[in-house]
VOGU-3710 file (C-alpha; in Angstrom, 3 decimals, decimal comma):
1> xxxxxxxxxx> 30,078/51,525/70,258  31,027/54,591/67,766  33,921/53,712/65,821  36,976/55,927/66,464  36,113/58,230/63,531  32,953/58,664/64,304  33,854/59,564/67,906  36,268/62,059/66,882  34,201/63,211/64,056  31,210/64,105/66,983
11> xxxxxxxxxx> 33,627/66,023/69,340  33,393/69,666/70,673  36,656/71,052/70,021  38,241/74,381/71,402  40,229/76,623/69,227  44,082/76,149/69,166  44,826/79,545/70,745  42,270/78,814/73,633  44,381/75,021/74,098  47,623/77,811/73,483
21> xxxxxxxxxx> 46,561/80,123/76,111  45,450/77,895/78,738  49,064/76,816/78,363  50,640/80,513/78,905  52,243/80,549/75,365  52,080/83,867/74,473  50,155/84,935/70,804  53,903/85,092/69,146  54,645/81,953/70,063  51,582/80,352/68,462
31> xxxxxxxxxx> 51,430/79,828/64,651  47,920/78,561/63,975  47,109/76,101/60,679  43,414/76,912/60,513  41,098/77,070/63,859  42,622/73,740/65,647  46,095/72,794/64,737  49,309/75,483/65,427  53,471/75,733/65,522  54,662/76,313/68,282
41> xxxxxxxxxx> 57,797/78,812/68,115  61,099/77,209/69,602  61,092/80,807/71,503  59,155/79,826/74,184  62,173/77,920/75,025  64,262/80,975/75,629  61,808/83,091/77,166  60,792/80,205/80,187  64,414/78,564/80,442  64,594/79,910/84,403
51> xxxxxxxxxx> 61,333/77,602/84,721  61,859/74,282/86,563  60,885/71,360/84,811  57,313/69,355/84,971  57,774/65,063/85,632  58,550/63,172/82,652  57,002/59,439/82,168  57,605/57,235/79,781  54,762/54,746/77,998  56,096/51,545/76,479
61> xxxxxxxxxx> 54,830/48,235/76,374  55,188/44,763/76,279  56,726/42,760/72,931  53,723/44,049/70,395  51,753/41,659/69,265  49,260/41,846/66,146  46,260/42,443/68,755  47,809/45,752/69,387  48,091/46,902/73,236  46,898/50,222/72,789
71> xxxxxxxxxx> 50,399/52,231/74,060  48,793/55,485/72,158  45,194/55,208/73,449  46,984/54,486/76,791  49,156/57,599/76,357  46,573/59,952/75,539  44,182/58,056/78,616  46,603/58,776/80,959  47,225/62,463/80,094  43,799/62,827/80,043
81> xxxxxxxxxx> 43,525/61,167/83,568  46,387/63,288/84,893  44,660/66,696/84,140  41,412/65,520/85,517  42,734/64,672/88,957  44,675/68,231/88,740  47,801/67,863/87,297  48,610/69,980/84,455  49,623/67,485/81,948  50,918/67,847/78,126
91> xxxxxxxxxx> 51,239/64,583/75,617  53,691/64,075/73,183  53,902/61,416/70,865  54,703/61,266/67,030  53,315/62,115/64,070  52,113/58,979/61,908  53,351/57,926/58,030  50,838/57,409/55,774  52,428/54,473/54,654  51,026/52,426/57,522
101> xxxxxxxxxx> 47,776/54,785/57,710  46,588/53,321/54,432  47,995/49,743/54,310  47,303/47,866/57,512  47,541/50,234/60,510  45,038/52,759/59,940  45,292/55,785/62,088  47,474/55,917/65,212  45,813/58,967/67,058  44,646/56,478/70,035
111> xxxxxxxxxx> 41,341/55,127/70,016  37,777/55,202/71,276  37,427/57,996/73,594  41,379/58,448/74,224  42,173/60,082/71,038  43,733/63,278/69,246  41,241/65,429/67,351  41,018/66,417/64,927  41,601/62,739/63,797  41,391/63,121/60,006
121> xxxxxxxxxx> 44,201/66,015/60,099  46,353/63,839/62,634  46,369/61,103/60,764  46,612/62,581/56,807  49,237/65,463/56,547  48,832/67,181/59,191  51,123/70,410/58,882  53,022/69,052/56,391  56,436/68,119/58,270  56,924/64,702/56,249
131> xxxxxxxxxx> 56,602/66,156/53,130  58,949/68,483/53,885  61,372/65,861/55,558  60,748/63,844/52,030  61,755/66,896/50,163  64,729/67,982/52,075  65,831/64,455/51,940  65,601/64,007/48,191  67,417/67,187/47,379  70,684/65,525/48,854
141> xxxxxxxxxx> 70,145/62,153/46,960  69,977/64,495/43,739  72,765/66,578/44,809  74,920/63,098/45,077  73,942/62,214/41,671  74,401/65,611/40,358  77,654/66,031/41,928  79,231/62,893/40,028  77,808/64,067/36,787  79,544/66,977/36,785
151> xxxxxxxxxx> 83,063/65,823/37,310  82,914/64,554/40,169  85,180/66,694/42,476  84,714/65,229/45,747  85,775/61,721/43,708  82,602/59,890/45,279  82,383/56,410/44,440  79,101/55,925/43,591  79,251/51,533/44,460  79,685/53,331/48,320
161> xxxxxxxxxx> 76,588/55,378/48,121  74,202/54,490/51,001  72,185/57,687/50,762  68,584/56,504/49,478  65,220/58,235/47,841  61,772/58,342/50,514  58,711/58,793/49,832  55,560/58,080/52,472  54,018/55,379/50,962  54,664/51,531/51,418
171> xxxxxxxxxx> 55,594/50,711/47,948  57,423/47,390/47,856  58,426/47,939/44,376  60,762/50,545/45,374  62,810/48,609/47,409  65,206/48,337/45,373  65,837/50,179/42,121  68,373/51,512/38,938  68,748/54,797/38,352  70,124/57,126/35,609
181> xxxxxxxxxx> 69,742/55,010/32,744  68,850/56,289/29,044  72,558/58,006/28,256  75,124/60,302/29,896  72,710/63,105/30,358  69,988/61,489/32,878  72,766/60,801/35,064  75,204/57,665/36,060  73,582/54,489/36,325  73,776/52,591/39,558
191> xxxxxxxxxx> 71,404/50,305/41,812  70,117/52,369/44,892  66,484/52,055/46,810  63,662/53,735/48,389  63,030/53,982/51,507  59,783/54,818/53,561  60,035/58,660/54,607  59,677/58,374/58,119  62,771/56,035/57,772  64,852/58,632/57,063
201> xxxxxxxxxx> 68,044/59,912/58,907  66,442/63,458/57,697  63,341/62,458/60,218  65,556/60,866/62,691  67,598/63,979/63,278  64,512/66,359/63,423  63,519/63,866/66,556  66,880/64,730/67,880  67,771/68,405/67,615  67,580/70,767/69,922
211> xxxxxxxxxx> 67,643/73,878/67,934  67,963/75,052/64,607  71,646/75,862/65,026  71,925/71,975/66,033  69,520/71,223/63,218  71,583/72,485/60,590  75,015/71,093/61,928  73,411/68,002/62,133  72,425/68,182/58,539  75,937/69,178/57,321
221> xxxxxxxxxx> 77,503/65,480/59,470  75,314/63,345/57,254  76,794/60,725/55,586  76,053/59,727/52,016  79,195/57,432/50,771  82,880/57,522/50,464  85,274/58,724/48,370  88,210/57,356/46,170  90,598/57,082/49,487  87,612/55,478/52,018
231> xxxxxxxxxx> 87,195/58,918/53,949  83,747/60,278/54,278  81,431/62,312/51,642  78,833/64,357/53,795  76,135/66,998/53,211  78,325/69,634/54,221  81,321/69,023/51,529  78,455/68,342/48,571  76,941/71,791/49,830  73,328/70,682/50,325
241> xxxxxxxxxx> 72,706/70,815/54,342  72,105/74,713/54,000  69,055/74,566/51,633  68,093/71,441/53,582  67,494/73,372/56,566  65,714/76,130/55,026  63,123/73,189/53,997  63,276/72,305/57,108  62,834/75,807/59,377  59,048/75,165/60,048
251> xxxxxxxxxx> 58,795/71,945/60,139  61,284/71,775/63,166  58,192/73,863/65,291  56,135/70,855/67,093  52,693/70,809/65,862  50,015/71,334/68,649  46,350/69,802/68,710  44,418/68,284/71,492  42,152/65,460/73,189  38,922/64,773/73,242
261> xxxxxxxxxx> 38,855/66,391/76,827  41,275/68,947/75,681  44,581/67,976/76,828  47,029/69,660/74,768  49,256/67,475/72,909  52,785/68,019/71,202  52,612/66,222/67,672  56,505/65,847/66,347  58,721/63,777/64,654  57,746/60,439/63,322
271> xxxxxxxxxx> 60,841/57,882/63,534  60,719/54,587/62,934  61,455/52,462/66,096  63,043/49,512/64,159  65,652/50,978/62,263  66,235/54,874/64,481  65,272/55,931/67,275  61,218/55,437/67,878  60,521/58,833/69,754  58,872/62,000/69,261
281> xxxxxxxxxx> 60,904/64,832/69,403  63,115/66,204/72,116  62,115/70,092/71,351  58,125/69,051/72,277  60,008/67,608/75,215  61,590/70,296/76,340  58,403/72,951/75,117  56,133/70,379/77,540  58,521/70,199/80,492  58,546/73,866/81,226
291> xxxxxxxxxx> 54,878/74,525/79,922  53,300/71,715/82,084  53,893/69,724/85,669  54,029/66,402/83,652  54,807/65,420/80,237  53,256/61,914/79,278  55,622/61,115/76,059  55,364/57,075/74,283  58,375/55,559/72,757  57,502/52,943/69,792
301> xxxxxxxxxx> 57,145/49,243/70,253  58,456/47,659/73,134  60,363/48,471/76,305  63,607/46,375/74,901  63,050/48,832/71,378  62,066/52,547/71,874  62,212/52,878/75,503  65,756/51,475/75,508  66,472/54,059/72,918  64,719/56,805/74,508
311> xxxxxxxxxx> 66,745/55,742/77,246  70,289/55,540/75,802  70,217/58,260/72,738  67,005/60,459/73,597  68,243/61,277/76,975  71,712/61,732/76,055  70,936/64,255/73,428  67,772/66,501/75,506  70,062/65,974/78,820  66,382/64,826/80,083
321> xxxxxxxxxx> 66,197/62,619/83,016  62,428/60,391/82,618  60,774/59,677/86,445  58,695/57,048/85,591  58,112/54,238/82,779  54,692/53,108/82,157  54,213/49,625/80,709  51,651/49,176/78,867  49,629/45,214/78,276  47,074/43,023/78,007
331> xxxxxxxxxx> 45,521/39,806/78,774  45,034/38,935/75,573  48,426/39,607/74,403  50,393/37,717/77,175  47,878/34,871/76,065  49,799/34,704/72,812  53,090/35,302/74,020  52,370/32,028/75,878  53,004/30,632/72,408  49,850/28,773/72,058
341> xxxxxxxxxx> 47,908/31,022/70,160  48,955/32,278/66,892  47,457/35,983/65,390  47,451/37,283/62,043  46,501/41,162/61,582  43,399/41,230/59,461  42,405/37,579/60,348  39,759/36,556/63,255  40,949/35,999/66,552  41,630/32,536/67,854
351> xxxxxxxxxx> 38,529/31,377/70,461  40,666/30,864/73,157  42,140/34,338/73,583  38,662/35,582/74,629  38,445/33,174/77,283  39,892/32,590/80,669  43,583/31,047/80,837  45,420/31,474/83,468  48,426/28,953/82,449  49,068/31,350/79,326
361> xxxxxxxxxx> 48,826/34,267/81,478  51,579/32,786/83,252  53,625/31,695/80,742  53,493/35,085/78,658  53,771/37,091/81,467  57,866/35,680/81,322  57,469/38,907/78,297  56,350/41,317/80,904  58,821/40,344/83,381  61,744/40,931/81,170
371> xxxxxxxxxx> 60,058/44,494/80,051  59,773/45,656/83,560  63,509/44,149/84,476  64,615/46,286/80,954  63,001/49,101/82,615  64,677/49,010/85,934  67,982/48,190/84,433  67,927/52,314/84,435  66,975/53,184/87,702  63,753/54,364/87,346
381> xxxxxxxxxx> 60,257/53,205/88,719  57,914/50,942/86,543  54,084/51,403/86,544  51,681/48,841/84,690  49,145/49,923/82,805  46,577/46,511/82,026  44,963/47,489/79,056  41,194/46,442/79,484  38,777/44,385/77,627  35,232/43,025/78,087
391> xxxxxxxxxx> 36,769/39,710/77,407  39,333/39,781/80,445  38,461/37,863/83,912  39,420/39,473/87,047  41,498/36,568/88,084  43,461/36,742/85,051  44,090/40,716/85,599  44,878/39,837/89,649  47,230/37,418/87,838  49,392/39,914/85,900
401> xxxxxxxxxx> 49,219/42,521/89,217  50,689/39,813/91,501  53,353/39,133/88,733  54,156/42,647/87,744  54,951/43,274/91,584  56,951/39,991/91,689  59,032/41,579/88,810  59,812/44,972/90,539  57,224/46,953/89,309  55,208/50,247/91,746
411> xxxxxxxxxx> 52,113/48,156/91,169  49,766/47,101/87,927  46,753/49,004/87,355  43,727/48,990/84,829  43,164/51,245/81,888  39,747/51,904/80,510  40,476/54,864/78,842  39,313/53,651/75,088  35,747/53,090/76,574  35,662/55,810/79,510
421> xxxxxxxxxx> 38,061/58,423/78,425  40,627/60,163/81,272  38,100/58,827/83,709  39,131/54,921/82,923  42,484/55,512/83,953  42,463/58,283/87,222  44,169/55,185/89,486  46,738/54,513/87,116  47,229/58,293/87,269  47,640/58,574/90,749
431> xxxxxxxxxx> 49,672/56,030/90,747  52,297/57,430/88,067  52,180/60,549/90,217  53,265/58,792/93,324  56,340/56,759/91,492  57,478/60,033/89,842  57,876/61,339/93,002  60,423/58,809/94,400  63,777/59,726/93,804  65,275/57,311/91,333
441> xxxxxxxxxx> 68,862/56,555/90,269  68,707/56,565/86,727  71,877/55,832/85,179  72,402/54,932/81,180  73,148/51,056/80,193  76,618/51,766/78,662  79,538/54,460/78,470  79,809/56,029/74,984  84,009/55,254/75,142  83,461/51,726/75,216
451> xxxxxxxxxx> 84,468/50,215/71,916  82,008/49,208/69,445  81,639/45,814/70,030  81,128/46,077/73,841  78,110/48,253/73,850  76,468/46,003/71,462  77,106/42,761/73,460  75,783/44,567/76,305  72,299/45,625/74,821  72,265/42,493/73,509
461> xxxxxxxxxx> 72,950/40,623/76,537  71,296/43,182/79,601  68,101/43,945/77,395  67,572/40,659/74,755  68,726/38,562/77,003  70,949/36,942/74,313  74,299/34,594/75,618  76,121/36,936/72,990  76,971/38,469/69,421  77,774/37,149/66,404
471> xxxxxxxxxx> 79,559/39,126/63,541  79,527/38,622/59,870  82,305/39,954/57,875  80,527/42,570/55,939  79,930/43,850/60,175  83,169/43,087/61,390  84,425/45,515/58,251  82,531/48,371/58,299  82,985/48,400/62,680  86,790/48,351/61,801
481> xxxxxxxxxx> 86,367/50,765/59,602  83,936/53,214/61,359  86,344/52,937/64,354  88,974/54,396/61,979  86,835/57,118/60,896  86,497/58,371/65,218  82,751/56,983/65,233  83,530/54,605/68,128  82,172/57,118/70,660  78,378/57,123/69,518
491> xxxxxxxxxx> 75,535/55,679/70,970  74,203/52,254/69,619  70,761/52,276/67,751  70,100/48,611/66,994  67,725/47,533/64,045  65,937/44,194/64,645  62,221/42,715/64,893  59,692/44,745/66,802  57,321/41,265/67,216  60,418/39,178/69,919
501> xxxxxxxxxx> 62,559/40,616/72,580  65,141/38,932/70,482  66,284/38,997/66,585  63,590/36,219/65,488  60,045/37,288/65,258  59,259/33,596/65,776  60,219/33,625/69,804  57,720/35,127/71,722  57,725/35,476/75,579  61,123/35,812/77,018
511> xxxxxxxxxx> 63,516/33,883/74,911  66,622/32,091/76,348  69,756/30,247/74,645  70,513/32,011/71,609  73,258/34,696/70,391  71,880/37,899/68,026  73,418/38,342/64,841  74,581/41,230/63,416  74,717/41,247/59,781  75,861/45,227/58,725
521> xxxxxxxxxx> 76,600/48,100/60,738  75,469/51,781/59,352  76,497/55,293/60,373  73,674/58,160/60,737  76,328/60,502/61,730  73,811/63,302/61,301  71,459/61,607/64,236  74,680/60,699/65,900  74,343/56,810/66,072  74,890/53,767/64,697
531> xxxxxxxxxx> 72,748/51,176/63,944  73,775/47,537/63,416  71,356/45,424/61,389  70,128/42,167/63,394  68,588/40,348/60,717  67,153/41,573/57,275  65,350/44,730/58,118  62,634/46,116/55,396  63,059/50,336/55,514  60,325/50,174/53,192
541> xxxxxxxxxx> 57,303/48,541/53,562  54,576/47,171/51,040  50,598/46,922/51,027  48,571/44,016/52,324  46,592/42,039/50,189  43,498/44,093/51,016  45,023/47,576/51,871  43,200/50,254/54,434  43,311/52,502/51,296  39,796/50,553/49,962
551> xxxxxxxxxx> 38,036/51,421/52,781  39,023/54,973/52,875  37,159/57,451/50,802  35,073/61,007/50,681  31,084/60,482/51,657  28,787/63,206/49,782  29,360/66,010/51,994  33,203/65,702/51,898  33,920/64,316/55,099  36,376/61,493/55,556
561> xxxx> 34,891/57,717/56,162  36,678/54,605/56,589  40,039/56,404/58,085  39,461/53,779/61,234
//
């Protein structure tokens, strides 16, 4: 087998404007970045608003695990497999930091013959949308720190600063960090951090605009501190949201590229799913729905992480109604949510995941269970994708269908898309089709007028499956306080582990008997949520002890090797 660079590296690929035609966008509505990568104008939106709307499904997944379940490759697969049994399909999923692209990840345009070419440009800078996210997000922080220099009118005080510096690279020595010392003129001194680009509220907000009107107010409702009397400093009073949108004006057009069969696929917005939202962007959304019959989109990590939030801020924001939810596993991975295997990325795999064991199918298949409940708890139906590989026994896959039905879902189907392209995955197509055409009751988890408190204790309880909250003071403050301030009406974006339905990375499968803490509460007013902090969450990452960044490197004719 070809690795996935090598595949991508050897496929035929169509000009953008053919992909852009083939769509109907029209030749002003297409901004090509060479011969097969383009904007697309936000006009489109206008001109095709009388259009009805194409299906919507959702791809999440299991608890990840180390092993990886393949939710892009299956994303891709399965928009692939729609088109090829004749329904006009569009991906979108989001553009990847290069953080994780050369420290452990690698790329994250899918893999084998389910990916997004051209791979190299996918998975470097594509059109340049973090960089400008970076940028725009920087010139605030500097604007803070300029603003207090000289005089300080909007009487900031600088120990309430929470605004940080990005910059797309994990860089552990960032983390934290003292600014503005060597005398008056380089500024005030005072502790602050880095934090990964893609981190940003400046990336979050781009995920959930709807136009550049929105864009901009959204900028201006940022909060970077308080002042002298506890009321809030934004963007708008320190004057910076304007330029920030003008860095922002093409960067808030989603990128389009395309498969290796020539699906077209929406590339925007790259949030994390940990800390914001996990979701591509709402405008590719919206562009999709009215271009295509079905949009295939992927919120990050699991279903109790990005598809809750896709569920409960996404939705609320695009006014977007999903019609299916695909869940994405594998054998191998309910293996180790059994909790009798343990996997380290980078490290060989343990024997006995590569063999047959149906007792920890069983027992890990308590994660998928819970995941497919999560789903349903919105009134929409659930699809299983099984994730394939050579190593998996057919009573071990027969194992997770009868389960997966058990739990509620339409039925659990295999994907063989990484090996066989769309063609590995026309069932589970068919299949999709057939649930997104049952009406469904979807219905969010929580009111927004519910105080605080409430809508956290019920994520926590309906989706973790936690007996409760805890609260520690510095939480139980800045609620009290945020309530004060009228930001008691916003959604809930909850920070916590990606690797355990719960707050402790440590408890795999479906954990029972414990109460999530919640150590801080933050504001991003300009994304319009707040996030409480389950646990010490890193915002910046660092580099493994053998990066992906060795292997990566020009060969003599300037192509890329070693990307993945």
């Amino acid at each position: 087998m070809l690795s996935d660079l090598e595949i991508a590296q050897r496929a035929s690929m169509r000009p953008i404007v053919e992909i852009a035609g083939a769509l109907g966008l029209a030749e002003e509505e297409v901004e090509p970045y060479g011969r097969y990568k383009a904007k697309v104008a936000l006009s489109v939106l206008e001109r095709l608003r009388d259009r009805p709307n194409g299906k919507y499904i959702d791809v999440t997944a299991i608890t990840p695990t180390p092993l990886g379940e393949g939710k892009t490759t299956t994303t891709i697969g399965l928009s692939m497999a729609l088109n090829r049994i004749g329904v006009r399909t569009i991906a979108a999923i989001r553009q990847p930091s290069l953080g994780p692209v050369f420290g452990i990840k690698g790329g994250a345009a899918g893999g084998g013959y389910a990916q997004v070419v051209p791979m190299e440009e996918f998975n470097l800078h594509l059109t340049g949308d973090v960089h400008a996210i970076s940028l725009a997000h920087n010139l605030l922080a500097a604007m803070i720190d300029n603003s207090i220099l000289h005089g300080n009118t909007l009487r900031i005080d600088p120990l309430s600063i929470t605004w940080p510096r990005v910059v797309d690279v994990s860089d552990r020595a960032l983390r934290k960090v003292v600014i503005g010392l060597g005398g008056r003129e380089h500024g005030y001194p005072r502790e602050t951090q880095f934090d990964i680009a893609v981190a940003s509220e400046v990336m979050a907000i781009l995920g959930l605009t709807t136009s550049l009107k929105d864009l901009r107010q959204r900028l201006g409702r940022i909060v970077v501190g308080l002042d002298a009397d506890g009321k809030a400093v934004t963007a708008e009073a320190l004057r910076a949201a304007g330029a920030m949108a003008v860095l922002l004006r093409d960067a808030i057009k989603p990128t389009l590229l395309q498969t290796l069969e020539h699906t077209p696929v929406f590339i925007h917005a790259g949030p994390f799913a940990n800390i914001a939202h996990g979701n591509s962007s709402i405008l590719a959304d919206q562009i999709g729905l009215k271009l295509a019959e079905c949009v295939v989109t992927e919120s990050g990590f699991g279903a109790d992480m990005g598809m809750e939030k896709f569920m409960n801020i996404k939705c609320r924001a695009s006014g977007l109604r999903p019609d299916a939810v695909v869940m994405v596993t594998t054998v191998r991975a309910l293996k180790m949510h059994s909790g009798r295997f343990r996997v380290v990325a980078g490290k060989p795999l343990d024997p006995g995941l590569t063999k047959e064991d149906l007792e920890a199918v069983e027992l890990g298949c308590e994660n998928l269970d819970k995941q497919i409940e999560n789903a349903r708890l919105f009134g929409v139906p659930v699809v299983v994708a099984i994730n394939t590989f050579g190593t998996d026994t057919e009573r071990e896959i027969e194992l997770i269908r009868q389960r997966a039905l058990a739990a509620g879902a339409e039925g659990a189907y295999r994907s063989e898309v990484w090996a066989r392209g769309g063609a590995g995955a026309e069932e589970l197509a068919r299949a999709v089709v057939k649930a997104a055409e049952k009406p469904n009751q979807f219905r969010f988890l929580y009111p927004l007028e519910l105080p605080i408190k409430e809508k956290i204790e019920i994520i926590a309880t309906r989706i973790y499956g936690a007996d409760g909250a805890t609260y520690l003071p510095a939480a139980e403050q800045q609620i009290a306080k945020y309530t004060e301030l009228g930001y008691g009406d916003l959604p809930i974006c909850m920070a916590k582990t990606h690797l355990s339905i719960s707050h402790d990375p440590s408890l795999k499968g479906r954990p029972r008997g414990f109460r999530v803490p919640i150590r801080e509460v933050r504001a991003s007013m300009g994304a319009g949520f707040l996030y409480p902090l389950l646990g010490e969450m890193r915002t910046m990452p660092g580099l493994p002890s053998e990066p992906n960044a060795w292997k990566i490197d020009l060969d003599e004719h300037g192509n890329v090797v070693g990307l993945f």
